[in-house]
N, C-alpha and C positions, 0 to 999 in steps of 0.2 A: 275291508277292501272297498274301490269303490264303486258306489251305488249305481255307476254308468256301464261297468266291465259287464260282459255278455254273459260272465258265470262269476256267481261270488260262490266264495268260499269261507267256510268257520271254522274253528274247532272247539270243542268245548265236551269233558267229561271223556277223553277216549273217543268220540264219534266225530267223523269229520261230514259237515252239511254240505254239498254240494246244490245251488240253486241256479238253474235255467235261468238267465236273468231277461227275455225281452216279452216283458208283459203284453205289449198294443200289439206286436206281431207275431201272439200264439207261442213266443218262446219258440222261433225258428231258429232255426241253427245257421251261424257264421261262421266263416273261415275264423274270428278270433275263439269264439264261443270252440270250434273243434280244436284248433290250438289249447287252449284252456283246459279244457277237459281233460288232455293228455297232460299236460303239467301234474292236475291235481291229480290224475292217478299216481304218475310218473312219484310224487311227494308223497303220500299216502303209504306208498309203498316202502318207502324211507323212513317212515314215520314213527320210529318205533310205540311213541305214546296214543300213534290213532289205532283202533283196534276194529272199526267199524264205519262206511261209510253208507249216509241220507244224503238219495239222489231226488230232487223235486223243481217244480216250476215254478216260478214266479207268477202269482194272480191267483185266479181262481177258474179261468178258461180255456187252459191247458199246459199238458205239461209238456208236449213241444207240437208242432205238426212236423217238424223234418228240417229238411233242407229250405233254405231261403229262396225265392226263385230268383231274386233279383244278386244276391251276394255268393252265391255257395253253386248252386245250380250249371248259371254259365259257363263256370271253371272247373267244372268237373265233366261236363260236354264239350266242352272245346269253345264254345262261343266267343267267351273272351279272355287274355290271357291272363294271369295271375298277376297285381300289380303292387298293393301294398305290402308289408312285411308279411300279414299273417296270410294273406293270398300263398305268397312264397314258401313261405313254411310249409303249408299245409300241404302242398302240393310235391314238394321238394320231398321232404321227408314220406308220403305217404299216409296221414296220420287219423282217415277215416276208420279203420280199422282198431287203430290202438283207442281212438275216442270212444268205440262200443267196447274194451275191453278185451278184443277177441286176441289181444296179449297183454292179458294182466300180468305184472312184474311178480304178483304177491295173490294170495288168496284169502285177503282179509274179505267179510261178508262185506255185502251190497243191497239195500234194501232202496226201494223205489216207493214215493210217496205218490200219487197221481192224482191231479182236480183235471178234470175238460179233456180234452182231444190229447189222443197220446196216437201220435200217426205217424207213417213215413222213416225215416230217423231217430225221431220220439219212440217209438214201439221199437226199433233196433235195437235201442239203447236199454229200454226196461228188458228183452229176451236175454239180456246179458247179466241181469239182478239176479239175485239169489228169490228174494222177498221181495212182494207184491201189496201193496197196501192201494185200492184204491175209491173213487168218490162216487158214490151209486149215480152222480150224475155223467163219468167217465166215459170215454168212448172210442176204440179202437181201430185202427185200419192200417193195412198195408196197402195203399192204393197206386204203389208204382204203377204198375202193367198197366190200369187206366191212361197212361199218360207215355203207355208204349218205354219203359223204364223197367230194370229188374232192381228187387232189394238187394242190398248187397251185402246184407249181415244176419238173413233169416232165415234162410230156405236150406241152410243146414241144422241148425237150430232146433227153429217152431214147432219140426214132425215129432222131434226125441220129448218137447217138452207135452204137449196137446196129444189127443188121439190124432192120425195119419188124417184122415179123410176132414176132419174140419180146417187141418191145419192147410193142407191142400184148397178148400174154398175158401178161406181166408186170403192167400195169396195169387189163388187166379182171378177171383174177382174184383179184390180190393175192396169190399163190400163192409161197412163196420159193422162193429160186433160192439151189443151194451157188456156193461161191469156186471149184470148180474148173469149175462151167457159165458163170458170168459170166468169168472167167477165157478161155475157148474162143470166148466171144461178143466179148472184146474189151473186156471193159469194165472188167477188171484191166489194169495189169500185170505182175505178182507175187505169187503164193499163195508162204508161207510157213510154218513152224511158229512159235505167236505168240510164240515170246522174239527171234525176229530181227526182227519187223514194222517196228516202230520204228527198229531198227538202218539196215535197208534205206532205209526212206523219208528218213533224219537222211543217209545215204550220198549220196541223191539230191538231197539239197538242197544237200547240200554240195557239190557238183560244178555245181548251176546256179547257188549263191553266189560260185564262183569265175569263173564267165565274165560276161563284159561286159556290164552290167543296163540298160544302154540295147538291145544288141541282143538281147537277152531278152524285156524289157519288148517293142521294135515286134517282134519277130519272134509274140509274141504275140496280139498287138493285129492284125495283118495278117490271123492265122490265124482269129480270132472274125469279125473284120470284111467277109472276105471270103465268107462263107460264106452263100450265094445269089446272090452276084452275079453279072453273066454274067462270063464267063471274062477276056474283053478290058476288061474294066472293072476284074477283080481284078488280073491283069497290069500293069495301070497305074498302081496303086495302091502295089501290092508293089518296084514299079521306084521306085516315085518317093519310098518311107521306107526301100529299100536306101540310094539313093544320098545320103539325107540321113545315115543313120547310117557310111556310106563315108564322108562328112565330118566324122567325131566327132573328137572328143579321144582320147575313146576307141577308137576303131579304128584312128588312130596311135601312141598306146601300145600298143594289141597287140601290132602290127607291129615295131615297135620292141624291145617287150620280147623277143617272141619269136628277133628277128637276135641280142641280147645274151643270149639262154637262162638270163633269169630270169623272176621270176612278174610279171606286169601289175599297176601298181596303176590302175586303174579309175577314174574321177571320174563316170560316171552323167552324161556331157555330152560 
């Protein structure tokens, strides 16, 4: 793809690469760059052969800080109206929400690789990952309310994920938080030195690339889905898309493969 688009895109081995692509401006976010994003979910989800998707930034100085003030910002205040295509899209369509995934089409995993400032938008985006890989020199914030602004994709979120009370002064103050606090809270799992971040995370996909993407996929989907429901209502749920995925194709080739001690090949059915 090219090397100018706001977000490139890979695929290689089952994992689809997703990279923030605007290095000198912190990897803010653009009306293209949020168009984009939704495509590659939107394809991802199609995709029968991606089984796993690496979200990361471009550089080594962050992996976004949010919105752009000069491109993304105006248009979503009012200031200025929407004017090139992806202005129009963005806006038309609605597509801040689908770009943090908060309607994922599919429940393939999501792993977040993170170098520098993960802020604003940037931090939306990773509360929406499964897995957390990030750069001991990282560094986190939700700083809307500094700027008289609410998040708009965290404050349902961040409580279920974090203890109540940090997550709470996380969002009232906008205050950052280092990789190895968020790290302690649970909302890493992996501070590294940033030339392995990427290693790490490409490590971690490749090992849920390899196992069975149906029961990935509902092992998934059980976990999101379940979460407020009363106990015996999740129980029954969880029993009743084990015992469908018990009857795959695939969980007979596992089986199989495994008595013959070689690798599974997979059908995703």
């Amino acid at each position: 793809m090219d090397s100018e688009h706001h977000l490139i895109v890979e695929k290689k081995d089952g994992i689809a690469i997703l990279t923030l692509n605007r290095p000198a401006k912190l990897n803010a976010m653009t009306p293209e760059m949020v168009c984009r994003l939704v495509d590659a979910w939107d394809d991802i989800g199609e995709d029968d052969s991606i089984r796993v998707a690496v979200v990361t930034g471009a550089g080594d100085r962050a992996f976004s800080v949010g919105g752009d003030f000069d491109h993304l910002t105006p248009i979503l205040n009012g200031s200025r109206q929407p004017q090139d295509e992806w202005e129009i899209r963005m806006v038309k369509d609605d597509l801040l929400p689908k770009m943090n995934m908060r309607h994922f089409p599919h429940h393939k995993p999501v792993v977040c690789a993170i170098n520098g400032f993960c802020m604003a938008g940037g931090f939306e985006l990773c509360v929406y990952a499964d897995i957390r890989v990030a750069s001991d020199k990282a560094r986190f914030a939700i700083p809307e309310v500094q700027l008289g602004l609410l998040p708009g994709t965290t404050l349902t979120t961040l409580p279920r994920q974090i203890p109540f009370a940090k997550a709470m002064e996380l969002i009232l103050t906008g205050e950052l938080m280092n990789a190895q606090e968020a790290l302690e809270l649970g909302f890493l799992n992996y501070v590294l030195p940033s030339d392995q971040v990427m290693g790490k995370a490409m490590e971690i996909a490749g090992k849920i690339a390899r196992n069975g993407p149906l029961a990935v996929q509902k092992a998934k989907e059980i976990i999101l889905h379940t979460r407020g429901m009363r106990v015996e209502d999740a129980y029954d749920l969880e029993w009743k898309v084990a015992t469908q995925v018990l009857a795959s194709d695939d969980a007979k080739e596992g089986v199989l493969a495994f008595r013959e001690k070689r690798e599974p090949k997979f059908m995703n059915k």
